[in-house]
DRENTORKOL-3810 file (N, C-alpha, C; in nm, 4 decimals):
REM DRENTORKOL-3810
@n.u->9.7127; n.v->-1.7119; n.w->8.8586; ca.u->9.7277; ca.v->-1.6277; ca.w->8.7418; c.u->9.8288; c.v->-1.6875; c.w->8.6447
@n.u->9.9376; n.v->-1.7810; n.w->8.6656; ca.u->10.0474; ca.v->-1.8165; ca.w->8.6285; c.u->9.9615; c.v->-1.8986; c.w->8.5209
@n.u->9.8730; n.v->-1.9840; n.w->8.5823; ca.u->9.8313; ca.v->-2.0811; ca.w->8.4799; c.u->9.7810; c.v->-2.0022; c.w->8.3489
@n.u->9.6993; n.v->-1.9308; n.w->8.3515; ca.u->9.6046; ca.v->-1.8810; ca.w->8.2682; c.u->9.7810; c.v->-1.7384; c.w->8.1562
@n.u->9.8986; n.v->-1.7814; n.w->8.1757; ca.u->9.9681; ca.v->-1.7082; ca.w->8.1231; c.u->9.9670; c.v->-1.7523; c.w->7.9790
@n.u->9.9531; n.v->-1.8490; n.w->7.9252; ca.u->9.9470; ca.v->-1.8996; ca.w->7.8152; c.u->9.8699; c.v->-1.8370; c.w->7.7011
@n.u->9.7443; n.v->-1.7849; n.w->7.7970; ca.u->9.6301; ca.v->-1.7089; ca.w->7.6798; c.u->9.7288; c.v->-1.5752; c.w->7.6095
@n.u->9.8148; n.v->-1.5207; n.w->7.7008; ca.u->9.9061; ca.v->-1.3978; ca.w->7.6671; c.u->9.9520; c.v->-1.4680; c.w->7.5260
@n.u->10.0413; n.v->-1.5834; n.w->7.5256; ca.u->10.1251; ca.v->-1.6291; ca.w->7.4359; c.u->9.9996; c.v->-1.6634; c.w->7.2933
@n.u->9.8821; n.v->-1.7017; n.w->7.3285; ca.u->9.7989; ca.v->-1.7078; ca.w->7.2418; c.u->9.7748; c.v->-1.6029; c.w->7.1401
@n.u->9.7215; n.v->-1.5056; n.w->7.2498; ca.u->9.7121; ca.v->-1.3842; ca.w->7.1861; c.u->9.8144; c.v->-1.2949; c.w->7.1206
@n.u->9.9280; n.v->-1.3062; n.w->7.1606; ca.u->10.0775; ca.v->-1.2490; ca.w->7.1092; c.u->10.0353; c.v->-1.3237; c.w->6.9629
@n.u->10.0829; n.v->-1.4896; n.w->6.9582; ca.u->10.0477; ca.v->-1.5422; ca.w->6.8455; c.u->9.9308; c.v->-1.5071; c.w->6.7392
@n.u->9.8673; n.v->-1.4347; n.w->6.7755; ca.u->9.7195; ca.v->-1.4323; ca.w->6.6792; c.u->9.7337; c.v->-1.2863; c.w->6.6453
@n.u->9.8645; n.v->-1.1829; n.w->6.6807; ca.u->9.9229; ca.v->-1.0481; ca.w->6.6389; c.u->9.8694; c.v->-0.9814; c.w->6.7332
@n.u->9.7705; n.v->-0.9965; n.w->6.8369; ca.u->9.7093; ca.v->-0.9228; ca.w->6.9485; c.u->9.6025; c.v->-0.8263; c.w->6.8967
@n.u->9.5923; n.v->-0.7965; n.w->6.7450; ca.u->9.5472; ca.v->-0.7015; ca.w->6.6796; c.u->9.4867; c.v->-0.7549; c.w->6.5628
@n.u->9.3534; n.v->-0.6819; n.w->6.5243; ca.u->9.3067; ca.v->-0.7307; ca.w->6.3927; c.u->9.3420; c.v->-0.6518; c.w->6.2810
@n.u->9.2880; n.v->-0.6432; n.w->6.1519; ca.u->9.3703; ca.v->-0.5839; ca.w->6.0582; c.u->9.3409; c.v->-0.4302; c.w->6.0740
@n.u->9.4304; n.v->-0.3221; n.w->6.0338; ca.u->9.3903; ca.v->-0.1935; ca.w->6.0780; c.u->9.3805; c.v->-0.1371; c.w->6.2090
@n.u->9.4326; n.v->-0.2109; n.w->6.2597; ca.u->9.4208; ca.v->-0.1585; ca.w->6.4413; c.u->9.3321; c.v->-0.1676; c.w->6.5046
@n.u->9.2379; n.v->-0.2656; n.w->6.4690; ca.u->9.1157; ca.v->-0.2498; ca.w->6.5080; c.u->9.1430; c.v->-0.4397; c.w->6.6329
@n.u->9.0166; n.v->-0.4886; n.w->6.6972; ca.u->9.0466; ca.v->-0.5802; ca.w->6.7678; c.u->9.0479; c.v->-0.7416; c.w->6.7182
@n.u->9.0952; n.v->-0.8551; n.w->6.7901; ca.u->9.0802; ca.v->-0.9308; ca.w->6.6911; c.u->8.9309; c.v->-0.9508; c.w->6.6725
@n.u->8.8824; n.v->-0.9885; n.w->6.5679; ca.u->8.7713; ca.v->-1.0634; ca.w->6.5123; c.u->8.7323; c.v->-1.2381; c.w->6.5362
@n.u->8.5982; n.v->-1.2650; n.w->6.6080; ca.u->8.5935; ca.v->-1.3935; ca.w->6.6307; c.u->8.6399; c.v->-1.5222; c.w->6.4852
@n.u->8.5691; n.v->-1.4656; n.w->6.3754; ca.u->8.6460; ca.v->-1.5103; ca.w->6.2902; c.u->8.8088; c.v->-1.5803; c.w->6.2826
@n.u->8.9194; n.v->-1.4754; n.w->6.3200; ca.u->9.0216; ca.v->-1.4857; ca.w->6.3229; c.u->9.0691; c.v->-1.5363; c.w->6.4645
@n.u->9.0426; n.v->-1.5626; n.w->6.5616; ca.u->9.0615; ca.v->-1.6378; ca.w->6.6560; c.u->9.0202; c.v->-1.8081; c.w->6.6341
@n.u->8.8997; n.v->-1.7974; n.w->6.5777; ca.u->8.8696; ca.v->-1.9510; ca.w->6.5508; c.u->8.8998; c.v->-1.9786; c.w->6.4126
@n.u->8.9418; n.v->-1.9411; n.w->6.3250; ca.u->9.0439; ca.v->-2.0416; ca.w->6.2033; c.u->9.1834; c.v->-2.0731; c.w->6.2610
@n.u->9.2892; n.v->-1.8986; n.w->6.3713; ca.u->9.3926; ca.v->-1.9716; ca.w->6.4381; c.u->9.3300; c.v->-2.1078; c.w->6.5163
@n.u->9.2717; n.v->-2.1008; n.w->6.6235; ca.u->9.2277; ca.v->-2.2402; ca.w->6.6887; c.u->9.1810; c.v->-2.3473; c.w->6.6010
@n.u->9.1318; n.v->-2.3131; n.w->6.4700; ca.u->9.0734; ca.v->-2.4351; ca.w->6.3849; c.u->9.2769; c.v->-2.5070; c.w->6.3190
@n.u->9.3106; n.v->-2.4077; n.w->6.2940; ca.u->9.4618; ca.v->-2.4297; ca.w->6.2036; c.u->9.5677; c.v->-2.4753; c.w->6.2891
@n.u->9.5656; n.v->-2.4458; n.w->6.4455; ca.u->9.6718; ca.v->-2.4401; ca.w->6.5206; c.u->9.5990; c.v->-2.5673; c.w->6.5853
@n.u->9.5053; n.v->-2.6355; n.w->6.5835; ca.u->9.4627; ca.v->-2.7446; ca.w->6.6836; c.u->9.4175; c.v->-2.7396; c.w->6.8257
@n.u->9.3938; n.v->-2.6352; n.w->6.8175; ca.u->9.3914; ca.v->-2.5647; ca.w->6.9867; c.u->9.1984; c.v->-2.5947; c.w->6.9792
@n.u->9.1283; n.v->-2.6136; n.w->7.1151; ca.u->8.9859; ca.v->-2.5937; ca.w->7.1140; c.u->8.9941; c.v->-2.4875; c.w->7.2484
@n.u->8.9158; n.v->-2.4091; n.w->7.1580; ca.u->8.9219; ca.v->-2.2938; ca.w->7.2862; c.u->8.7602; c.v->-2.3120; c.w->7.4026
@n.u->8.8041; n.v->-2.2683; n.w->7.4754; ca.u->8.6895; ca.v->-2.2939; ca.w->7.5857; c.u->8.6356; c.v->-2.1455; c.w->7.5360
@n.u->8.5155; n.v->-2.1198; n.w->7.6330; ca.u->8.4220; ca.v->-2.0192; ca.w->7.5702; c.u->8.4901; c.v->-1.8913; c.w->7.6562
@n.u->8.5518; n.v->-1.9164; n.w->7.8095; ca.u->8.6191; ca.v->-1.7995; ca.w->7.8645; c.u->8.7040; c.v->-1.7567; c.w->7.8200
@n.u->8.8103; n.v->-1.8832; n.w->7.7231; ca.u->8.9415; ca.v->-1.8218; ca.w->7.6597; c.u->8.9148; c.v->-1.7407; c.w->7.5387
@n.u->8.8352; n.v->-1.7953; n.w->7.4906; ca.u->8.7728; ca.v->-1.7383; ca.w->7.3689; c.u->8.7506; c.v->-1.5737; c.w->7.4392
@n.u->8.6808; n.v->-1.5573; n.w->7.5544; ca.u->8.6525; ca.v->-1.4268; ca.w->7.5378; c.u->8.7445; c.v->-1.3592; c.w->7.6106
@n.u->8.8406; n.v->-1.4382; n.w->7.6798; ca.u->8.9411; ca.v->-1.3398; ca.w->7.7283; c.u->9.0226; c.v->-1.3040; c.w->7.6358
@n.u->9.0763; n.v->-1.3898; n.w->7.5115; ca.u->9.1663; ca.v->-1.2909; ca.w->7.4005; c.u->9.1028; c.v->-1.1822; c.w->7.3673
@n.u->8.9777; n.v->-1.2315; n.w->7.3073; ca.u->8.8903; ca.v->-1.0812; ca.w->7.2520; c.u->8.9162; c.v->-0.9900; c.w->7.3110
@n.u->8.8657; n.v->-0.9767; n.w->7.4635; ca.u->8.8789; ca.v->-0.8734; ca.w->7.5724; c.u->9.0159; c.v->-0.8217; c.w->7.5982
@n.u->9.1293; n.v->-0.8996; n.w->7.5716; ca.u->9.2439; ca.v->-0.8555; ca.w->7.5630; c.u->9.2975; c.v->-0.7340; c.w->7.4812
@n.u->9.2144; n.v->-0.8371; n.w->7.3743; ca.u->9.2716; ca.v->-0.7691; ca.w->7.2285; c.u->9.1911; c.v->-0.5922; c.w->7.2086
@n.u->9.0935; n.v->-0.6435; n.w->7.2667; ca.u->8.9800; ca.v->-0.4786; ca.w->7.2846; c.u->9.0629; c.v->-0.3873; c.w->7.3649
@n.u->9.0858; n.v->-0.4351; n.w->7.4990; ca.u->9.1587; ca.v->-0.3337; ca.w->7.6003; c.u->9.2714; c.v->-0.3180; c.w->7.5327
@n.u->9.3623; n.v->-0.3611; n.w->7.4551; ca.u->9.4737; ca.v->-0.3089; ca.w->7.3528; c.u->9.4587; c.v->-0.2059; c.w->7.3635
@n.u->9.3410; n.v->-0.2081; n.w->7.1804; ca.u->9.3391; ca.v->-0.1477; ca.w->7.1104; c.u->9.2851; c.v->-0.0043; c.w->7.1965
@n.u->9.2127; n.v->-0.0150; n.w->7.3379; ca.u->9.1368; ca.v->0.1028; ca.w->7.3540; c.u->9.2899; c.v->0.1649; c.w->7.4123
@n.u->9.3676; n.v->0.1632; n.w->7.4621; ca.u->9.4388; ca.v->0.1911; ca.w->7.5169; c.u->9.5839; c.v->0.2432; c.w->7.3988
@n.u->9.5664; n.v->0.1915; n.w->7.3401; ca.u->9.6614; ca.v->0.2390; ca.w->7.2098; c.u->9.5564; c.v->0.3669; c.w->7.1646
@n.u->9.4590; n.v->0.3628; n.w->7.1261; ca.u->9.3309; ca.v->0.5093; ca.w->7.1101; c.u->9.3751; c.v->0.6096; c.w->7.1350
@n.u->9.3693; n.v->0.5687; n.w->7.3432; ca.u->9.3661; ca.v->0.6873; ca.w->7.4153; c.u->9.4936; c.v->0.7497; c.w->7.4407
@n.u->9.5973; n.v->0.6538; n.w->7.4092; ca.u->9.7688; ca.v->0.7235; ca.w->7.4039; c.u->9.7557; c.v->0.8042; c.w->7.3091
@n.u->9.7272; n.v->0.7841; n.w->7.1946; ca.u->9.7221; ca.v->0.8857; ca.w->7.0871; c.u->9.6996; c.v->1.0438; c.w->7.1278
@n.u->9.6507; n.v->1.0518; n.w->7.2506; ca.u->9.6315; ca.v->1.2125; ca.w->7.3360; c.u->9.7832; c.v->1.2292; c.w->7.3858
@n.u->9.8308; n.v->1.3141; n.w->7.3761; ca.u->9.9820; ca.v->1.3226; ca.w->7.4665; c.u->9.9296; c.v->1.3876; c.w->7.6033
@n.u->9.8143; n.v->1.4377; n.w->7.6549; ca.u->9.7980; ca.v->1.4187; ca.w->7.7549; c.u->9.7375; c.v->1.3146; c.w->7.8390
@n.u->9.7208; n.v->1.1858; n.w->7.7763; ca.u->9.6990; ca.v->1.0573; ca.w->7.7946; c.u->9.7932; c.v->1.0135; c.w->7.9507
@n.u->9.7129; n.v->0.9552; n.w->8.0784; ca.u->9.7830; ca.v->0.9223; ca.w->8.1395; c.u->9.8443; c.v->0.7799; c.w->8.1351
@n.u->9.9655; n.v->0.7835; n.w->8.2084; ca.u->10.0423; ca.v->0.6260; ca.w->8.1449; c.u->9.9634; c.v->0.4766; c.w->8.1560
@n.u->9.9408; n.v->0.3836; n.w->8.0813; ca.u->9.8413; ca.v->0.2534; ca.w->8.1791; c.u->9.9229; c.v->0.2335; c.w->8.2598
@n.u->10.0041; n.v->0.2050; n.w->8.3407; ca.u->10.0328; ca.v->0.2139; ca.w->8.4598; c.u->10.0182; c.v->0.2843; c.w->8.5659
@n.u->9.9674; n.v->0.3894; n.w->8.5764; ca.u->9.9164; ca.v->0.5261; ca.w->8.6373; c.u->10.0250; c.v->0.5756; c.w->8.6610
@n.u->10.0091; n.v->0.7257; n.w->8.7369; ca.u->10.0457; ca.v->0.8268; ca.w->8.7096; c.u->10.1580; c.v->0.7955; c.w->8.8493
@n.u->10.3259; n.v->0.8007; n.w->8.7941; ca.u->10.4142; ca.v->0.7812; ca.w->8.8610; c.u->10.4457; c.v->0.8554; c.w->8.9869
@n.u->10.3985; n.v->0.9899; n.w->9.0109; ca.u->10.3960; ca.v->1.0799; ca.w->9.0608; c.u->10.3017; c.v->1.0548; c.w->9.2097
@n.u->10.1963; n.v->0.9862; n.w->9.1882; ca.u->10.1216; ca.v->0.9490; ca.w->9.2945; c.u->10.1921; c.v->0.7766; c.w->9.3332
@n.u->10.2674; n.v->0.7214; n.w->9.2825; ca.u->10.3197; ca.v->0.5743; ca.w->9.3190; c.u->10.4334; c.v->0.6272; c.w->9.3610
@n.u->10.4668; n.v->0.7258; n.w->9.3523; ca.u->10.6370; ca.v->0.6918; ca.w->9.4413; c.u->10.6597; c.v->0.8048; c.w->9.5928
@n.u->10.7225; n.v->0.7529; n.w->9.6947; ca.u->10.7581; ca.v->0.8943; ca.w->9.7482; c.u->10.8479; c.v->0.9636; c.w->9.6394
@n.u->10.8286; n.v->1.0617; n.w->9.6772; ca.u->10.9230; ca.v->1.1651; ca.w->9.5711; c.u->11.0818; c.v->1.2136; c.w->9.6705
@n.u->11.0061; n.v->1.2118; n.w->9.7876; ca.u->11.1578; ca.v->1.2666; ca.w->9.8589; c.u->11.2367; c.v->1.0914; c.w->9.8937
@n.u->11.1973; n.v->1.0082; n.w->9.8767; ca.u->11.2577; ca.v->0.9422; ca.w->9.8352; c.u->11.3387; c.v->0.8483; c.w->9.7751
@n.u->11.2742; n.v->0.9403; n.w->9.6246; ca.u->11.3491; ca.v->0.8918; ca.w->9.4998; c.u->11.4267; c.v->1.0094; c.w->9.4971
@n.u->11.4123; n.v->1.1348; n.w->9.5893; ca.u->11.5180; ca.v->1.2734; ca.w->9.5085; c.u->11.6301; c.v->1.1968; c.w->9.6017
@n.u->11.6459; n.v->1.1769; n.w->9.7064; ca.u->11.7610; ca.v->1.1283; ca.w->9.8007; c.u->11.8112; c.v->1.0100; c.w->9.6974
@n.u->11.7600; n.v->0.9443; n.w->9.7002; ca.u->11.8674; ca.v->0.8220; ca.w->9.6047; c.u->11.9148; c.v->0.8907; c.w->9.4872
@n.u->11.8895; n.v->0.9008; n.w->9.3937; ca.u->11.9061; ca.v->1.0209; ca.w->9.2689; c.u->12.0152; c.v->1.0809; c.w->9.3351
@n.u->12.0094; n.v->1.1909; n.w->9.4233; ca.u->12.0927; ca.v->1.2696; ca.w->9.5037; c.u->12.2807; c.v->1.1733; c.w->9.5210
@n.u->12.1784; n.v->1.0892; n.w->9.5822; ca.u->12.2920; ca.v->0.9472; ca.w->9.6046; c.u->12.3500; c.v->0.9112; c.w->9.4974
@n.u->12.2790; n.v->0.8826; n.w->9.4274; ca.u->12.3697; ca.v->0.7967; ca.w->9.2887; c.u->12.4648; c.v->0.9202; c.w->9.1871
@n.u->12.4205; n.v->1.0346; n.w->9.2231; ca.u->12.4893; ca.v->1.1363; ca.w->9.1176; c.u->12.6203; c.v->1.1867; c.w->9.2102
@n.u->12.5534; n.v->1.1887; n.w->9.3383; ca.u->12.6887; ca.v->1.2141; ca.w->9.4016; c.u->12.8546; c.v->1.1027; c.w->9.3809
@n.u->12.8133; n.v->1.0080; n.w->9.3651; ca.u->12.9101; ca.v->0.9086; ca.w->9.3024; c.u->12.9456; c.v->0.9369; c.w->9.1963
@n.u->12.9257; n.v->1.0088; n.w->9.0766; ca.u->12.9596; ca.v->1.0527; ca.w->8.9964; c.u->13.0517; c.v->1.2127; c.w->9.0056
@n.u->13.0597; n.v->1.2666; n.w->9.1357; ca.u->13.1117; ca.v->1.3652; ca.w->9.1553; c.u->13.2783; c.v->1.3546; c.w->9.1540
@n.u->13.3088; n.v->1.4140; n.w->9.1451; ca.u->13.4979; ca.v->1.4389; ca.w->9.1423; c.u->13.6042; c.v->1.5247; c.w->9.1761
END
């Protein structure tokens, strides 16, 4: 996965976003690659796109405030009794 980190930096570079919030446009991926010297292979090519799509869908669906987090829902990833014990722990150090 390490290798393929670069497409991130690609896509950061190309604003991750097309104009209006919308995704990038093949257009605008291949004048950056025509301007920047880069030749994109046909997977990289479609993994920014696909990047840039899952963005934007995900910026969409936040727009709900009952939108769950893209990371999922913290509540099912943690024990809870023991994050209240540490919590518990760390505030008690603050006691006096």
């Amino acid at each position: 996965m390490k290798e393929e980190a670069y497409l991130a930096d690609i896509w950061k570079e190309l604003g991750m976003v097309g104009p209006e919030r919308s995704g990038l446009e093949s257009t605008e991926i291949e004048s950056w690659a025509r301007q920047s010297g880069w030749t994109l292979s046909p997977w990289e090519f479609d993994a920014i796109r696909a990047m840039s799509a899952a963005y934007i869908a995900e910026v969409r669906k936040s727009a709900d405030p009952h939108c769950d987090a893209p990371f999922g829902n913290p509540y099912d990833s943690y024990d809870r009794s023991k994050v209240a014990s540490s919590l518990r722990s760390a505030l008690k150090a603050f006691k006096r």
